[in-house]
C-alpha positions as CSV (number, residue, x, y, z in Angstrom):
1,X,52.9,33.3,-53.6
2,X,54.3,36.8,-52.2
3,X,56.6,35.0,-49.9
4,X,57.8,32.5,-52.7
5,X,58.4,36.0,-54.6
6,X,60.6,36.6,-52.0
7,X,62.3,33.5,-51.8
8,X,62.9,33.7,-55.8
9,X,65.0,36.7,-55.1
10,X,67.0,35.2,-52.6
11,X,67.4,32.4,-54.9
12,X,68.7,34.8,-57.5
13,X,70.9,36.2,-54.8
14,X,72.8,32.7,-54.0
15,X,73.2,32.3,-57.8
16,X,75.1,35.4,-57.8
17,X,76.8,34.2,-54.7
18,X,78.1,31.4,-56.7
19,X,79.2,32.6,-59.9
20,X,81.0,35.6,-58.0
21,X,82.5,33.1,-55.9
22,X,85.9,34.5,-53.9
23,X,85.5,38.0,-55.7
24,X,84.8,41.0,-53.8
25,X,81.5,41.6,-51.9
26,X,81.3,44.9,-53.7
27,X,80.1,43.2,-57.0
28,X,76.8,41.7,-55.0
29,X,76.0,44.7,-53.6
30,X,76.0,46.2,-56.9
31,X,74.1,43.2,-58.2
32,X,71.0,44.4,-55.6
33,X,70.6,47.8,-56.4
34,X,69.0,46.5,-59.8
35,X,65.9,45.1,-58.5
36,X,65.1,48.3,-56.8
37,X,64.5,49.5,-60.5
38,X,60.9,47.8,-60.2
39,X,60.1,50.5,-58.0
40,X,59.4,52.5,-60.5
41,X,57.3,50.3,-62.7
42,X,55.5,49.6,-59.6
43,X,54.5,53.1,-58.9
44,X,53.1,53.4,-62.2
45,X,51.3,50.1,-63.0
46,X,50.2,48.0,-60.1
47,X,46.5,50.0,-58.3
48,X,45.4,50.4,-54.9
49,X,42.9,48.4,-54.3
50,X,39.1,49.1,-54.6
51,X,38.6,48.7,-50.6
52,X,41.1,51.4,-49.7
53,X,40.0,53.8,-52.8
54,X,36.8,53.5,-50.9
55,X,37.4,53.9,-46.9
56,X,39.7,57.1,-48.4
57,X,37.0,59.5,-50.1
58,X,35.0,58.3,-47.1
59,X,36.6,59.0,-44.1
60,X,39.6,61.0,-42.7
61,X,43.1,59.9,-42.7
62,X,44.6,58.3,-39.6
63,X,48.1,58.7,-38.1
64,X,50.2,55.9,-37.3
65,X,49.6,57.5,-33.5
66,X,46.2,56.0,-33.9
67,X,47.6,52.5,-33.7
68,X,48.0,53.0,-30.0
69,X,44.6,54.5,-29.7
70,X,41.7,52.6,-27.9
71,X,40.6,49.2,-29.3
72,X,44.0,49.1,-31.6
73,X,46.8,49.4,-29.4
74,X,47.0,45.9,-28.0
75,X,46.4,44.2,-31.4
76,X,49.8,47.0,-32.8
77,X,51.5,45.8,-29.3
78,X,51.1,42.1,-30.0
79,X,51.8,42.3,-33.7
80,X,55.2,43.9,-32.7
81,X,56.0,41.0,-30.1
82,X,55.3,38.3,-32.7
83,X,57.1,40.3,-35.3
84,X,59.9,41.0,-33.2
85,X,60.9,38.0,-31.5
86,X,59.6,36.0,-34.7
87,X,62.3,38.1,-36.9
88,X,65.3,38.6,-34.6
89,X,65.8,34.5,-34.2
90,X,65.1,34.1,-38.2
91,X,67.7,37.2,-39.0
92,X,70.2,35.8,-36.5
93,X,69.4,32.1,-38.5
94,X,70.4,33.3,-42.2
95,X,73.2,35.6,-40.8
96,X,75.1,33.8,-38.4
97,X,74.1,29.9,-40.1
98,X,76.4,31.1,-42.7
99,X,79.7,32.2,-40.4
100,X,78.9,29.0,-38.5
101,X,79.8,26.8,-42.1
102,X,82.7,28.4,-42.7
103,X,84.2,28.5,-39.3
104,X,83.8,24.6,-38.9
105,X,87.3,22.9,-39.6
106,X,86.4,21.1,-42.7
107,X,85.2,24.6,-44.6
108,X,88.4,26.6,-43.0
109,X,90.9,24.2,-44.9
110,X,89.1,25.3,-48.4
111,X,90.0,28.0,-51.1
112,X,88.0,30.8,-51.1
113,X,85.5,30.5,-53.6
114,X,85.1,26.9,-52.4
115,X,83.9,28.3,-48.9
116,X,81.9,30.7,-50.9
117,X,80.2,28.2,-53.0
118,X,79.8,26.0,-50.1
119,X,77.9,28.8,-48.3
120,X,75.6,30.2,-51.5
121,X,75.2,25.9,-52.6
122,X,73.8,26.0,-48.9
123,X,71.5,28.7,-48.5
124,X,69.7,27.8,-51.4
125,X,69.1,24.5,-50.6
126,X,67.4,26.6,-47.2
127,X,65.1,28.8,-49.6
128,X,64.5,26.2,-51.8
129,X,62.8,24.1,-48.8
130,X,61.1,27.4,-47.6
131,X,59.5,28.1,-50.9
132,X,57.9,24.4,-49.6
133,X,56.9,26.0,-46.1
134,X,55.6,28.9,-48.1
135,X,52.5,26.1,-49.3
136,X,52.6,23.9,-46.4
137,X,52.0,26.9,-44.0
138,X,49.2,28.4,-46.8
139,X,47.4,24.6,-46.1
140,X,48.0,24.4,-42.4
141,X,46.0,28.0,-41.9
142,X,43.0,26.4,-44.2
143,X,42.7,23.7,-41.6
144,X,43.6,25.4,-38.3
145,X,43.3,29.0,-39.3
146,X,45.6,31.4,-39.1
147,X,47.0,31.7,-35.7
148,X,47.0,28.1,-35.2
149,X,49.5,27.8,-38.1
150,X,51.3,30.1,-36.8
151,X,52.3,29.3,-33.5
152,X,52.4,25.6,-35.1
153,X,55.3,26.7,-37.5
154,X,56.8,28.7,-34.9
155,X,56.7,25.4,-32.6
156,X,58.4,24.0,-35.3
157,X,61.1,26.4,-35.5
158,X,62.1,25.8,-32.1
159,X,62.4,22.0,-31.9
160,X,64.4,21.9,-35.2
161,X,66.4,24.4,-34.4
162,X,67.4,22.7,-31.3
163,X,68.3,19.6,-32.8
164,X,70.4,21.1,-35.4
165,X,72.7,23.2,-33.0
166,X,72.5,21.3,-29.9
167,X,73.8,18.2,-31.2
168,X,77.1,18.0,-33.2
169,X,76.5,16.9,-37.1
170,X,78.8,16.4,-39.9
171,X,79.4,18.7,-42.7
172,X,77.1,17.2,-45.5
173,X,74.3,16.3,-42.2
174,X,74.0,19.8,-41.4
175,X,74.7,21.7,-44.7
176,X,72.6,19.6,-46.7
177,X,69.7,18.4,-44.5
178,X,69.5,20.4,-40.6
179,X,70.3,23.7,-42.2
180,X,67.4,23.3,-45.0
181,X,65.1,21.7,-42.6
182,X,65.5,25.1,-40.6
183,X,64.7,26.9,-43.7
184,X,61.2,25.2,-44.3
185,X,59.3,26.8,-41.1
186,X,60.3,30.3,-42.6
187,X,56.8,29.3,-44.6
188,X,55.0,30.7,-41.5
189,X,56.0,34.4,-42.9
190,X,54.2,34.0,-46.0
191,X,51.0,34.0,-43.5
192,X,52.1,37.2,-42.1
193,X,51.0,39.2,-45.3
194,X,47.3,37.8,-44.8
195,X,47.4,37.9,-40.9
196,X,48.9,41.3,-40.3
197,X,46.5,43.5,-42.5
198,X,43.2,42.4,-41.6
199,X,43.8,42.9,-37.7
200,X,43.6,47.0,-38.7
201,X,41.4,49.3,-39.8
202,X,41.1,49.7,-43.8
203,X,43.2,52.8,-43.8
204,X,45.4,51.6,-41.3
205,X,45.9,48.3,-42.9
206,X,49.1,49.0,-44.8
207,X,50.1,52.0,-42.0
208,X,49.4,48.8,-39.0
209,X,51.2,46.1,-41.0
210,X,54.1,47.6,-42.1
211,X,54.8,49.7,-38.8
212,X,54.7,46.0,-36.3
213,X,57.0,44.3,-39.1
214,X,59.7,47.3,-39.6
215,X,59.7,47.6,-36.3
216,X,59.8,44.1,-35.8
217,X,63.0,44.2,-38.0
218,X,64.6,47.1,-36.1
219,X,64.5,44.5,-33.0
220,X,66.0,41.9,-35.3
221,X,68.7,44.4,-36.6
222,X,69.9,45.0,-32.7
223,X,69.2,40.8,-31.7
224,X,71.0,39.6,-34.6
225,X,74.6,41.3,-33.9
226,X,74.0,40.6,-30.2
227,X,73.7,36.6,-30.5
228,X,76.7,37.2,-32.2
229,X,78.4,38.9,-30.1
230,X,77.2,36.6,-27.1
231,X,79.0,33.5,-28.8
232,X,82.5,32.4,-28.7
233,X,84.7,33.4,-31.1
234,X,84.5,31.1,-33.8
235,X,81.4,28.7,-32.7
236,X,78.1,30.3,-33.5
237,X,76.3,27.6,-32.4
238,X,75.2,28.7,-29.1
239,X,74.2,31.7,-30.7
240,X,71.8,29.8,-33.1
241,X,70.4,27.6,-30.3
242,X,69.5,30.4,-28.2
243,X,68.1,32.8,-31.0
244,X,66.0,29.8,-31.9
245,X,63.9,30.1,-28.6
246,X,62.9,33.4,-29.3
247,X,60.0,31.5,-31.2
248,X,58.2,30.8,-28.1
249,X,57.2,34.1,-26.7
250,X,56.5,35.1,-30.3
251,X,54.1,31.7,-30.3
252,X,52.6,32.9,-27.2
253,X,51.7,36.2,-28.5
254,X,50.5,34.6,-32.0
255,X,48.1,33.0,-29.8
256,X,46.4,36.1,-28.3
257,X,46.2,37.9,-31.3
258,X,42.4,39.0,-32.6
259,X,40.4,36.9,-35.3
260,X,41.3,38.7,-38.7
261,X,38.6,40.5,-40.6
262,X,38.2,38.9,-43.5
């Protein structure tokens, strides 16, 4: 439900995508910044839990150096390989799926704001489908557990991503069904928000977690312009095919992860 929180905001995102359609990108960014209002609502309303009041009256406060400290640092090291390599081939998927549309032929021959539309029409139909993956994934972790989900949707990742940019589709093929079919293994990040936590002490739960993602996106700030820059000018796809197999070393970590603590 977190992740499909998520997802709902991107969704708001393309809708503004569309009915902005060929006006300048300023406007968008303007749209964001009112979200970030909830902040403060946050703050005031939404409590810590019960868990954390607890382990904090009772015991001292760590530092984020203690996630490298004995019996932590592997678990922190793994976490940032899964989060890293898991986030730079998504990133470089939502960024550069997008340039790859409207560089193909068929897209550069349209107006603006039908390019636009084209692109927003598309990456809805990609959260839309990951809002499935959201519940599928959720299901898949009550059978298997956690980490087998997890390197299952990463799995997945990688063969559909491989048969959407190695091959050569048509327009309504790949905007309408490869592109979304992508979009539906991004369900495997919903589970990150129950993996993560658990694999850290109480008071280093939210410290743990959020440090391995963040970082994680750094690394997926830096991968994303570089498969970008490592593809010809004007076909993306190589850079999507090869992006895509970052999924398998972040599967391979996934699989050496701890049990999480319930």
């Amino acid at each position: 439900m977190l992740q499909t929180g998520v997802n709902l905001g991107v969704l708001g995102a393309c809708l503004a995508g569309v009915l902005l359609g060929g006006q300048h990108p300023r406007w968008i960014f303007l749209i964001g910044v009112v979200p970030a209002l909830l902040v403060f609502w946050i703050r005031r309303n939404v409590p810590e839990p019960e868990t954390w009041h607890a382990a904090k009256v009772s015991g001292n406060q760590p530092s984020v150096l203690e996630l490298f400290g004995a019996g932590i640092r592997r678990t922190t090291l793994l976490s940032i390989t899964v989060c890293a390599c898991s986030l730079t081939a998504w990133w470089a998927f939502m960024f550069w799926q997008a340039q790859h549309v409207r560089s193909l032929p068929e897209v550069v021959k349209m107006s603006g704001s039908e390019r636009d539309r084209l692109v927003a029409i598309t990456f809805a139909l990609i959260i839309g489908v990951s809002i499935v993956g959201n519940f599928v994934a959720g299901a898949l972790a009550r059978k298997i557990g956690w980490r087998g989900a997890i390197v299952a949707m990463f799995g997945g990742f990688v063969i559909t991503t491989t048969l959407t940019f190695g091959p050569n589709h048509s327009l309504a093929a790949l905007t309408q069904f490869w592109l979304p079919a992508v979009g539906f293994w991004s369900g495997v990040f919903g589970l990150f928000t129950m993996l993560m936590p658990p694999l850290f002490p109480t008071l280093l739960r939210t410290t743990g977690a959020g440090f391995c993602y963040n970082i994680g996106r750094i690394f997926a700030a830096f991968g994303t312009v570089f498969f970008g820059l490592v593809s010809k000018v004007g076909d993306y796809r190589a850079a999507l095919l090869y992006a895509g197999f970052l999924f398998i070393p972040a599967a391979v970590a996934a699989m050496f992860l701890p049990r999480p603590k319930e």
